[in-house]
C-alpha positions in Angstrom: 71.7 -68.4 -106.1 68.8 -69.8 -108.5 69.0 -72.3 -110.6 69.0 -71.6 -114.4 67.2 -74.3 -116.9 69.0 -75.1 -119.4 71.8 -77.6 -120.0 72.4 -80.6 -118.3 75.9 -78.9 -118.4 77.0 -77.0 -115.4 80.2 -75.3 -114.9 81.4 -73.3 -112.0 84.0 -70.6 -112.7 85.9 -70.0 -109.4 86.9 -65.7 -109.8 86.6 -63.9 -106.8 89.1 -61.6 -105.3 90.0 -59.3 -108.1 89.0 -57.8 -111.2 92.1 -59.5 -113.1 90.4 -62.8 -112.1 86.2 -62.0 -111.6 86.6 -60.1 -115.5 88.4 -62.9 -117.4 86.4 -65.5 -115.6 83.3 -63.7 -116.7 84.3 -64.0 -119.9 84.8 -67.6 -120.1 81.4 -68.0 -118.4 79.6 -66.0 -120.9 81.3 -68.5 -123.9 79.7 -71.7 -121.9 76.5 -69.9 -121.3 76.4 -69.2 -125.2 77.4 -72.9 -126.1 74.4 -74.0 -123.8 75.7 -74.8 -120.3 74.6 -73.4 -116.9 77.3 -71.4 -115.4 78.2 -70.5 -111.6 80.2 -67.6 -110.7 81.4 -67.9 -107.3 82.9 -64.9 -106.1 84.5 -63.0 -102.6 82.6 -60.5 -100.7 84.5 -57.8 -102.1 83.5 -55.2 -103.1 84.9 -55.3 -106.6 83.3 -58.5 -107.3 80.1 -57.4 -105.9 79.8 -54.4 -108.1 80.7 -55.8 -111.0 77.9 -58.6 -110.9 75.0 -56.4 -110.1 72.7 -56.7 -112.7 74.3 -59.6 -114.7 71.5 -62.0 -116.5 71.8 -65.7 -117.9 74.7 -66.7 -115.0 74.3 -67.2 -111.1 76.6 -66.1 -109.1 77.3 -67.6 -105.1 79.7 -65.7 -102.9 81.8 -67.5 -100.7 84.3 -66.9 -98.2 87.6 -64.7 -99.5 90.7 -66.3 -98.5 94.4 -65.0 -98.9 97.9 -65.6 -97.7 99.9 -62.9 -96.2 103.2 -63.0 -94.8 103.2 -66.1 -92.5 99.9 -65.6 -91.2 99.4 -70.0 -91.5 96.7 -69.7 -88.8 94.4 -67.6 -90.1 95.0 -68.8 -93.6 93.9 -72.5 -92.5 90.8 -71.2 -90.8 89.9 -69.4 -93.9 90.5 -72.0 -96.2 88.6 -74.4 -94.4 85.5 -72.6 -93.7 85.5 -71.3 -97.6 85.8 -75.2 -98.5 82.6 -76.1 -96.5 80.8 -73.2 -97.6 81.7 -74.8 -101.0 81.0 -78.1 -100.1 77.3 -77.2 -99.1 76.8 -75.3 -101.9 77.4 -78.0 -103.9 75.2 -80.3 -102.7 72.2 -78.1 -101.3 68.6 -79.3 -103.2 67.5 -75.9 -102.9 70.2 -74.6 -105.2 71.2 -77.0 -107.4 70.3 -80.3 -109.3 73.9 -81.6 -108.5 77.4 -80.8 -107.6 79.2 -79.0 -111.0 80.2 -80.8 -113.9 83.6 -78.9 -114.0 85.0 -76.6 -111.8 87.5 -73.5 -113.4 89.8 -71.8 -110.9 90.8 -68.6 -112.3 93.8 -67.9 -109.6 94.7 -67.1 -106.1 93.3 -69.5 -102.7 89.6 -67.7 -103.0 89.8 -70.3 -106.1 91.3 -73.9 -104.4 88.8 -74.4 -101.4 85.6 -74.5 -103.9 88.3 -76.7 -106.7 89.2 -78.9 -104.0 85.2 -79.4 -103.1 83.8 -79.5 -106.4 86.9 -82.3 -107.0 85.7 -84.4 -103.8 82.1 -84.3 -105.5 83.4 -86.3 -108.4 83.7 -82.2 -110.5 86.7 -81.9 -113.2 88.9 -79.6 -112.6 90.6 -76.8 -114.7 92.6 -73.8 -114.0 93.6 -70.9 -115.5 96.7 -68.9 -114.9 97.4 -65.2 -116.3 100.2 -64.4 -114.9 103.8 -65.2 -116.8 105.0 -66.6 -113.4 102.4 -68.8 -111.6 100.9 -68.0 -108.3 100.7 -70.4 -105.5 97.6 -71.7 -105.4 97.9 -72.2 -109.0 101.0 -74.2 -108.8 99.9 -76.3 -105.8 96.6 -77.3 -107.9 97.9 -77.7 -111.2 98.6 -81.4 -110.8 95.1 -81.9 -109.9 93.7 -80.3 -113.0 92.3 -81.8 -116.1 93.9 -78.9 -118.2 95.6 -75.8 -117.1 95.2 -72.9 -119.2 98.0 -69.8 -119.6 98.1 -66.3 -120.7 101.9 -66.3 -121.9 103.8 -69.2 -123.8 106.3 -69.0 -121.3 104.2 -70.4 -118.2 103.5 -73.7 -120.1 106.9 -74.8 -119.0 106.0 -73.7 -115.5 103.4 -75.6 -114.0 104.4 -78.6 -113.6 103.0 -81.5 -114.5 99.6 -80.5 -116.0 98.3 -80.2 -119.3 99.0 -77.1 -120.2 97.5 -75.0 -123.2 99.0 -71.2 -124.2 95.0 -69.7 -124.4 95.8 -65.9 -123.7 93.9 -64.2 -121.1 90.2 -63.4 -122.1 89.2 -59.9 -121.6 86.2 -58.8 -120.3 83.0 -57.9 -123.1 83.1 -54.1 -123.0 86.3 -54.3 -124.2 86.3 -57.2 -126.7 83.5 -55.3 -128.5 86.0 -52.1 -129.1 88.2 -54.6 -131.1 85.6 -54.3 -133.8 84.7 -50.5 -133.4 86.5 -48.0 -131.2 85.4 -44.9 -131.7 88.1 -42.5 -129.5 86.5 -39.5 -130.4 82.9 -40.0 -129.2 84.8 -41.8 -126.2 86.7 -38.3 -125.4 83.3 -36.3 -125.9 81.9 -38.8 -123.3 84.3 -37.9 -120.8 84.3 -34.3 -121.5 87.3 -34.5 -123.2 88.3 -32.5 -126.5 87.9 -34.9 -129.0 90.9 -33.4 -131.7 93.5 -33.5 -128.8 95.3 -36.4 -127.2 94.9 -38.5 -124.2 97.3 -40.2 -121.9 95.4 -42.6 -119.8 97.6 -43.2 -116.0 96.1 -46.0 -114.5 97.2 -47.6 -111.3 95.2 -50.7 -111.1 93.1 -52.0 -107.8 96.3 -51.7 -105.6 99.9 -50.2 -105.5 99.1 -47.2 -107.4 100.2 -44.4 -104.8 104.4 -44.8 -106.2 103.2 -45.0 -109.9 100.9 -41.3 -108.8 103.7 -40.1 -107.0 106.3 -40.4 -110.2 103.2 -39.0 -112.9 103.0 -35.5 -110.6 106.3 -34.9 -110.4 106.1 -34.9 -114.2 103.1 -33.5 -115.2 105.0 -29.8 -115.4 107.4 -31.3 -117.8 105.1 -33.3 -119.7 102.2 -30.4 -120.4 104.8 -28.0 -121.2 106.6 -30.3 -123.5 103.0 -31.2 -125.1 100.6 -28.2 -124.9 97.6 -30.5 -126.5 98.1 -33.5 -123.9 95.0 -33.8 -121.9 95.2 -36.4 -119.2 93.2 -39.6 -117.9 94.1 -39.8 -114.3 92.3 -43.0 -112.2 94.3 -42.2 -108.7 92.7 -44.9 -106.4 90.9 -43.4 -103.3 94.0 -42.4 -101.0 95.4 -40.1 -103.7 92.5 -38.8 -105.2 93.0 -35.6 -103.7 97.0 -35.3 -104.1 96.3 -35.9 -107.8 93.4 -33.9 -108.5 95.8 -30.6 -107.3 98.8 -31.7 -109.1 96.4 -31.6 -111.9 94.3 -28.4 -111.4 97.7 -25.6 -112.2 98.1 -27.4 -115.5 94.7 -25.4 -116.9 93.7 -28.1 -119.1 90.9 -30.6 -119.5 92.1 -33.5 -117.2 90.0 -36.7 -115.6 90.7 -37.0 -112.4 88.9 -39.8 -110.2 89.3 -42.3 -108.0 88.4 -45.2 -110.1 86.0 -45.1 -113.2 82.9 -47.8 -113.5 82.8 -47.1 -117.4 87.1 -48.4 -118.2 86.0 -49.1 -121.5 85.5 -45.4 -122.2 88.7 -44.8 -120.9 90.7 -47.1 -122.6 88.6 -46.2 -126.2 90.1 -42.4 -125.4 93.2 -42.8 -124.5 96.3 -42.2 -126.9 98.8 -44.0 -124.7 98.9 -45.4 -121.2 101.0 -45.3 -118.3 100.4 -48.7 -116.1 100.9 -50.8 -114.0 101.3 -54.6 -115.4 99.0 -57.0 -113.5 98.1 -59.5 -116.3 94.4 -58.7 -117.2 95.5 -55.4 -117.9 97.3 -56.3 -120.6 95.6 -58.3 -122.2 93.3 -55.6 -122.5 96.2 -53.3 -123.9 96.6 -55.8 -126.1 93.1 -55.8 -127.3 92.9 -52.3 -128.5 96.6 -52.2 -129.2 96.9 -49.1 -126.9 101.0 -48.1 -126.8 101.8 -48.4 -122.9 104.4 -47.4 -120.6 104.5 -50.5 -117.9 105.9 -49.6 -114.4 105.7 -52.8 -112.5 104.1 -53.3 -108.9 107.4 -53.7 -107.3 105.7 -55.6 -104.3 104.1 -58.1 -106.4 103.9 -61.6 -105.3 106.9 -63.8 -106.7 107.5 -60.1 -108.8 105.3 -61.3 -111.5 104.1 -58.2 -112.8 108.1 -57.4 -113.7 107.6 -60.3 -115.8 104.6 -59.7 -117.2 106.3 -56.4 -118.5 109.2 -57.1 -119.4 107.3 -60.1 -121.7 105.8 -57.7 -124.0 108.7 -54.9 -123.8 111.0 -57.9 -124.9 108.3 -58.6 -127.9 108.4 -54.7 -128.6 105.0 -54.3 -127.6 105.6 -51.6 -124.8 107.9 -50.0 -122.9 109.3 -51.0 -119.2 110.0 -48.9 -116.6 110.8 -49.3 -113.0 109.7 -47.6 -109.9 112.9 -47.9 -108.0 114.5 -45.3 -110.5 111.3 -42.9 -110.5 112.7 -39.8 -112.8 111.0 -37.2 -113.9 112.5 -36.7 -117.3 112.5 -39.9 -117.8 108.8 -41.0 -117.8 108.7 -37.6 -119.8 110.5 -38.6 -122.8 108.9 -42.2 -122.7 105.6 -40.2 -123.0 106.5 -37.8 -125.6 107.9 -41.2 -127.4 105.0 -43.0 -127.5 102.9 -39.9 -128.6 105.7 -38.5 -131.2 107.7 -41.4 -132.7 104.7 -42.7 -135.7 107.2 -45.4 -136.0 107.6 -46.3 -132.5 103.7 -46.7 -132.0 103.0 -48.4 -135.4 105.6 -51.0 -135.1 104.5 -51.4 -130.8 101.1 -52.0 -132.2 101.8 -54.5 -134.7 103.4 -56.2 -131.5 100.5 -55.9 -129.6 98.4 -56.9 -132.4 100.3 -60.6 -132.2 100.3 -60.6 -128.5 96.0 -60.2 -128.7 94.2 -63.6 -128.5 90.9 -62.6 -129.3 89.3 -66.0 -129.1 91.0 -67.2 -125.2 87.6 -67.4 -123.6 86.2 -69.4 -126.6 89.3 -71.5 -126.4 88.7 -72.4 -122.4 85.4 -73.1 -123.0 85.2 -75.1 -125.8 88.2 -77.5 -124.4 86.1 -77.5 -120.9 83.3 -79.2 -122.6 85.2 -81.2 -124.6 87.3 -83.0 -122.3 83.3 -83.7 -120.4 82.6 -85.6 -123.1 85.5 -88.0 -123.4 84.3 -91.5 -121.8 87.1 -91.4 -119.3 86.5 -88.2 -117.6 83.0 -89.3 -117.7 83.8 -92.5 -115.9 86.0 -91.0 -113.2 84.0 -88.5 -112.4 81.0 -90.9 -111.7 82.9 -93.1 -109.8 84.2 -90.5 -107.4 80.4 -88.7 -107.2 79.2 -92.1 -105.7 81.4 -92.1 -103.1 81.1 -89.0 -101.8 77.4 -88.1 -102.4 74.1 -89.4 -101.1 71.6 -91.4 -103.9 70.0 -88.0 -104.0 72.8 -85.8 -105.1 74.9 -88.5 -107.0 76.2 -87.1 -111.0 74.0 -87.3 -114.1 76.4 -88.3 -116.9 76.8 -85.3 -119.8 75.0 -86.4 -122.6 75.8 -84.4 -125.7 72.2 -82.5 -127.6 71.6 -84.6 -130.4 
């Protein structure tokens, strides 16, 4: 990690672990960078993060360790945690890579997030979280009450996290697909692809994980669907394990269908795409949102706390898609839900006039303009110096903000 000149500013975005969190958290980091502060990324080893940062300018990024909880494995959890918070810890307060610890640190979900919030608190850092999600995660209800400001996707998790303060931002979608808000050309998207351009385009996407029951139900009614819809050609990102189960599904259909494992380019898919089957991890849709795409949701049914169900079943109650469930995977069923979305003009103008209120274009601006603005209020000043005193050598002791003239 180098350090970037610049700002007296610096805000670390905590975002590792998954695209749903690395994309949005990107997003917010790009709205400090713009408003003149240096901005941190700290990310897992993953490989998703990984990839996705290669090649990114104007924001450092630090990996640290990945930690998760599964099942009631406590022991291995606690290790984790612990070596991720002193990784943190010394990355805060290492000469070689910075001039101090962070200003403010931004957890953008899951534990990869509360080792380097819990550090960067110690060092005297303000803290703020983000969570996307309509029912908060763990972490982010365990470290809300040691936030500044919490920050939500969906009016309905205000209520739900406690004892913070709480702000309804939406969830900030990543630049590739901000930028099709303005122009979206679907056509030149299709050609891209190899796609006929005059035809439609169901995009099925399954997400980073859980996709093989969402694949499963989608074969059994691909028949039904490309005899119903002679035109439909078809998006199909499988993950890895499937790949080759869908790919043959597909190939007796004799149509133009994309079949791969995952796509780099989304944006391209999304800008193509007529309608989409998916699953309903936040991030998602909020990109749905974005570009007002018509949707078929089938929740991850193994979800943690079953949020994605709620995440649905937030915008199918506001009209803005449609819900259905894995447990009742019928053929027919996703078929006429298809043929609705792609048929019925009134269906998909009045689910896009839903998904047109559920868009919140300016959520990253919003998180970072209160970030900074709560570091200028004398109080959060004050406590944060007093707490950087205690904890730091002379050397590494906070610099008060001071606002550009």
């Amino acid at each position: 990690m180098k350090h970037l000149p610049g700002s007296s500013t610096h805000v670390a975005i905590a975002c590792g672990g998954t695209g749903g969190h690395l994309f949005p958290g990107l997003a917010v980091g790009r709205e400090l960078g713009a408003r003149g502060a240096r901005v941190t990324l700290l990310i897992s080893p993953k490989e998703v993060d990984q990839a996705a940062v290669q090649g990114l300018t104007g924001i450092q990024t630090a990996t640290l360790p990945a930690v998760g909880l599964q099942g009631r494995n406590y022991g291995a959890f606690l290790l984790g945690f612990g070596r991720a918070w002193q990784a943190a810890r010394r990355l805060f307060t290492d000469r070689s890579i910075a001039l101090r610890p962070p200003d403010a640190i931004l957890g953008m979900g899951g534990f990869t997030a509360a080792p380097p919030m819990l550090a960067g608190r110690h060092l005297g850092a303000a803290t703020f979280l983000h969570e996307s999600n309509t029912i908060p995660g763990r972490a982010n209800r365990l470290m809300a009450r040691w936030t500044q400001e919490a920050f939500t996707g969906f009016d309905e998790t205000v209520a739900r996290l406690g004892r913070a303060r709480v702000t309804c931002t939406g969830t900030p979608v990543r630049d590739t697909i901000a930028q099709l808000r303005h122009h979206r050309d679907s056509q030149a998207a299709k050609v891209c692809l190899g796609l006929d351009p005059a035809k439609p385009v169901l995009l099925i996407t399954g997400g980073s994980q859980g996709a093989r029951g969402l694949n499963q139900w989608v074969c059994t009614a691909l028949s039904g669907l490309a005899a119903a819809a002679p035109d439909l050609q078809f998006i199909h990102l499988s993950g890895t394990p499937d790949h080759a189960t869908v790919q043959a599904a597909h190939h007796p259909l004799g149509r133009r269908s994309v079949v791969r494992p995952f796509l780099q380019e989304m944006h391209l898919a999304l800008a193509a795409a007529d309608a989409v089957i998916s699953r309903a991890g936040a991030s998602s849709l909020a990109e749905l949102a974005a570009l007002q795409l018509p949707s078929i949701l089938v929740p991850l049914p193994t979800a943690q706390d079953n949020h994605q169900f709620h995440n649905a079943d937030a915008l199918a109650r506001s009209g803005a898609a449609l819900l259905l469930q894995q447990s009742n995977p019928d053929p027919l069923r996703l078929q006429s839900a298809v043929l609705s979305l792609l048929q019925d003009s009134a269906l998909r103008n009045s689910m896009q006039q839903a998904l047109k209120q559920a868009d919140r274009p300016d959520a990253a601006s919003a998180i970072a303009e209160s970030i900074l603005e709560q570091l200028r209020q004398p109080f959060t000043q004050a406590i944060r110096r007093v707490a950087s005193s205690r904890t730091l050598p002379t050397a590494h002791r906070w610099i008060p903000f001071k606002e550009a003239a």
